[in-house]
SENU-315961 format. One record per residue (C-alpha): residue number from 1; residue in one letter; chain; y, x, z negated. Coordinates in nm, 2 decimals, always signed. Example, Ala and Ser with C-alpha at 12.3 -4.5 7.8 and 13.67 -1.06 7.14 Angstrom:
! SENU-315961
1; a; A; -0.45; +1.23; -0.78
2; s; A; -0.11; +1.37; -0.71
***
This chain:
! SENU-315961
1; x; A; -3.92; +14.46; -8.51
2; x; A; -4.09; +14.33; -8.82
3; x; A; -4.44; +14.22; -8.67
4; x; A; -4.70; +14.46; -8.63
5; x; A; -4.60; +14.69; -8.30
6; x; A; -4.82; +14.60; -8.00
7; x; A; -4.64; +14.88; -7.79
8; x; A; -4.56; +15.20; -7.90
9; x; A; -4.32; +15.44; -7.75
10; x; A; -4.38; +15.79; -7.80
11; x; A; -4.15; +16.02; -7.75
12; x; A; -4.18; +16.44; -7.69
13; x; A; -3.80; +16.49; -7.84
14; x; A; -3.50; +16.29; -7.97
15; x; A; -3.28; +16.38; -7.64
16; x; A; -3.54; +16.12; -7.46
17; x; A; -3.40; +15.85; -7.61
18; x; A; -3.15; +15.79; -7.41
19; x; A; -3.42; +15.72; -7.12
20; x; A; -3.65; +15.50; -7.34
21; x; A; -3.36; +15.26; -7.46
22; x; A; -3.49; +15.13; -7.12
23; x; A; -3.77; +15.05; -7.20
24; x; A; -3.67; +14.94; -7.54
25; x; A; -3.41; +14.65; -7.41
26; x; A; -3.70; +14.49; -7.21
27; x; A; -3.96; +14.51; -7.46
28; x; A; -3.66; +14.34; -7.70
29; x; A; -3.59; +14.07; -7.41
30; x; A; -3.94; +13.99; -7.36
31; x; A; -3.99; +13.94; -7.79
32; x; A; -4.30; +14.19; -7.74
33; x; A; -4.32; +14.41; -8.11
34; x; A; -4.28; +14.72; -8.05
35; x; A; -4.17; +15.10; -8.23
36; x; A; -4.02; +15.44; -8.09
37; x; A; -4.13; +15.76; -8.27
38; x; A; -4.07; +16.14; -8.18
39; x; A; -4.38; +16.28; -8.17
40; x; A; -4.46; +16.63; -8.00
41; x; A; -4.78; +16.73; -7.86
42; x; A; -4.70; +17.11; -7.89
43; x; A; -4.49; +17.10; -8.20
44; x; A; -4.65; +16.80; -8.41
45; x; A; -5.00; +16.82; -8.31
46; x; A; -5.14; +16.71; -8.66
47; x; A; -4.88; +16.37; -8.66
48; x; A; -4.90; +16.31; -8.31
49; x; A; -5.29; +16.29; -8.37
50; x; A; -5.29; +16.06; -8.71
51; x; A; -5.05; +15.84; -8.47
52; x; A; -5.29; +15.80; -8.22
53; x; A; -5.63; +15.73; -8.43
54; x; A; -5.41; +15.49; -8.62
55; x; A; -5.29; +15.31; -8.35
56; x; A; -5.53; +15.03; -8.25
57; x; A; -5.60; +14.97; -8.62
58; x; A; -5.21; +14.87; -8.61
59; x; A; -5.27; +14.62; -8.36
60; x; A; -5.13; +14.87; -8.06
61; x; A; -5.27; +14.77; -7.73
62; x; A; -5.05; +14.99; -7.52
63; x; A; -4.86; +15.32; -7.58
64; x; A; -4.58; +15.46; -7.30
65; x; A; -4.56; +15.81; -7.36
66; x; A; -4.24; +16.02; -7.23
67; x; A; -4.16; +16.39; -7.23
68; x; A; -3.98; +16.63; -7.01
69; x; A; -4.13; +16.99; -6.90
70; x; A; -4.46; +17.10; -6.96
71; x; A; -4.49; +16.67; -7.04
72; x; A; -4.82; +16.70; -7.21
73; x; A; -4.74; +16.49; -7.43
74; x; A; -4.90; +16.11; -7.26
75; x; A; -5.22; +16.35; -7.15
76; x; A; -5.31; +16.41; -7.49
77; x; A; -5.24; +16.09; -7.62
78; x; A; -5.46; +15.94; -7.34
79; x; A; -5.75; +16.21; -7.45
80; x; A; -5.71; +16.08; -7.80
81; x; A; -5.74; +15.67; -7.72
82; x; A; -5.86; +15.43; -7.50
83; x; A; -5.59; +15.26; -7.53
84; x; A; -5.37; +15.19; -7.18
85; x; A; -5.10; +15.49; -7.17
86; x; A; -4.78; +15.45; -6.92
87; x; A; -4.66; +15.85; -6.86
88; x; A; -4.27; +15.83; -6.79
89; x; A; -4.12; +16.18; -6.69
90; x; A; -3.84; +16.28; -6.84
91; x; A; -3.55; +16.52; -6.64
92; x; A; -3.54; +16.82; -6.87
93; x; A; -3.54; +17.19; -6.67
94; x; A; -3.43; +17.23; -6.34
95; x; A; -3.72; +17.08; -6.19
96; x; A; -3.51; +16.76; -6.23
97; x; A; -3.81; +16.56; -6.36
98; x; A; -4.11; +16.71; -6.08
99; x; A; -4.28; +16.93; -6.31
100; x; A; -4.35; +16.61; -6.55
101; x; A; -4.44; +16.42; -6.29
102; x; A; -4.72; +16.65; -6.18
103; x; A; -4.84; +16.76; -6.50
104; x; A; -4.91; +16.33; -6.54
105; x; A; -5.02; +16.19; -6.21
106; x; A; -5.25; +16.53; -6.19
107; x; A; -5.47; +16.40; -6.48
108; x; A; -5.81; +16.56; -6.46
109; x; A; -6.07; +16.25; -6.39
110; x; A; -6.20; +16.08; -6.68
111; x; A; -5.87; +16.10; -6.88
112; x; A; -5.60; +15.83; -6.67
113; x; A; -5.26; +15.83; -6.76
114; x; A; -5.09; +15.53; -6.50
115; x; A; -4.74; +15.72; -6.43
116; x; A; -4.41; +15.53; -6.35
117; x; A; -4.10; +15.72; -6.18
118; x; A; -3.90; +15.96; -6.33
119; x; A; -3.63; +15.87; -6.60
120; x; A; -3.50; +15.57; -6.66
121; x; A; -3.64; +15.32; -6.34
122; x; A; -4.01; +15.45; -6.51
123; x; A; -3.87; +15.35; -6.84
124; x; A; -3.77; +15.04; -6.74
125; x; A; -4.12; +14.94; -6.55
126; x; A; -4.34; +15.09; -6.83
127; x; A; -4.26; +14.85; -7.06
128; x; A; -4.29; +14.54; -6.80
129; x; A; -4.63; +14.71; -6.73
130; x; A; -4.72; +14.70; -7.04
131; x; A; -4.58; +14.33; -7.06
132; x; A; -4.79; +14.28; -6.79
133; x; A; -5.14; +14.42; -6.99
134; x; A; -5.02; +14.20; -7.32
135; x; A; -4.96; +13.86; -7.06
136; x; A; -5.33; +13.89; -6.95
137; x; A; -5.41; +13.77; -7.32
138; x; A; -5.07; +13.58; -7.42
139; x; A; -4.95; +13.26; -7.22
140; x; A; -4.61; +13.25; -7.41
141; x; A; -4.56; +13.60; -7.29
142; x; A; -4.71; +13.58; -6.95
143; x; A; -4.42; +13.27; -6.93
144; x; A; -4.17; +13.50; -7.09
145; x; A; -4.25; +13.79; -6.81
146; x; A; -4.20; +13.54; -6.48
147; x; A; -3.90; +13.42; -6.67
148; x; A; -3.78; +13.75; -6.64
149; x; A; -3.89; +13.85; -6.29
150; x; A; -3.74; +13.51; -6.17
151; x; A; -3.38; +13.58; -6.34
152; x; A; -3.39; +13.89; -6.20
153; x; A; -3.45; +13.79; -5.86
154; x; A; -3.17; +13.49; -5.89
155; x; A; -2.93; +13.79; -5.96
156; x; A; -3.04; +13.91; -5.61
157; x; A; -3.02; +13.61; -5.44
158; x; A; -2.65; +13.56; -5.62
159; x; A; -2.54; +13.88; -5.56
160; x; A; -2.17; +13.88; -5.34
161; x; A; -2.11; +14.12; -5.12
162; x; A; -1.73; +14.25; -5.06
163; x; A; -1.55; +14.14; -4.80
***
């Protein structure tokens, strides 16, 4: 997007893409500015770091941070910012997406990390989350948000069953 990023996506590895294009589409629906980097806690300490201190002079206000594994990735970002950060675990070992899970929600106090559900589902509410932080300061988005929720619950209510 060509205005300055309000969200930023942060990524532990390329392969989480795939989860975060969730996110992505709904931050595009909702017109909120937005960028995706790859950024590892454990393998680009230095970059993930300038990332972070740069942020809010970007005009960030949120950052959703997803990683499979160890998933340190949105606890260190959240020790380096006050800046809201959404954790979404990522299914990488054959812990199916549990051992990120725990390594976010069990943030130490002092250091909060708000965690969505694994994969894609957490994708996809991170970024309304974050939509939802932005809409307490921007009427046009706050419209843009119960747009959304109310299409989304017309497709419920429109939903046919087979016979």
């Amino acid at each position: 997007m060509s205005e300055q990023p309000s969200v930023g996506i942060v990524m532990g590895s390329k392969s989480d893409y795939e989860v975060l294009l969730a996110a992505i589409e709904i931050l595009r629906a909702l017109e909120i500015p937005h960028e995706a980097r790859v950024l590892s806690a454990h393998r680009t300490p230095d970059q993930l770091f300038e990332y972070v201190a740069a942020a809010p002079g970007r005009g960030m206000r949120v950052i959703i941070a997803a990683a499979g594994g160890a998933a340190h990735l949105a606890g260190v970002i959240a020790a380096k910012t006050l800046l809201p950060v959404l954790g979404v675990p990522i299914v990488a070992t054959p812990l199916n997406g549990l051992d990120s899970l725990l390594s976010m929600v069990q943030m130490p106090r002092g250091i909060p990390v708000a965690t969505l559900a694994i994969g894609k589902p957490g994708a996809a509410n991170a970024a309304l989350f974050a939509a939802a932080i932005l809409a307490l300061n921007d009427a046009a988005l706050h419209d843009r948000l119960a747009a959304w929720r109310a299409a989304r619950a017309q497709e419920v209510l429109e939903a046919k069953l087979p016979d």
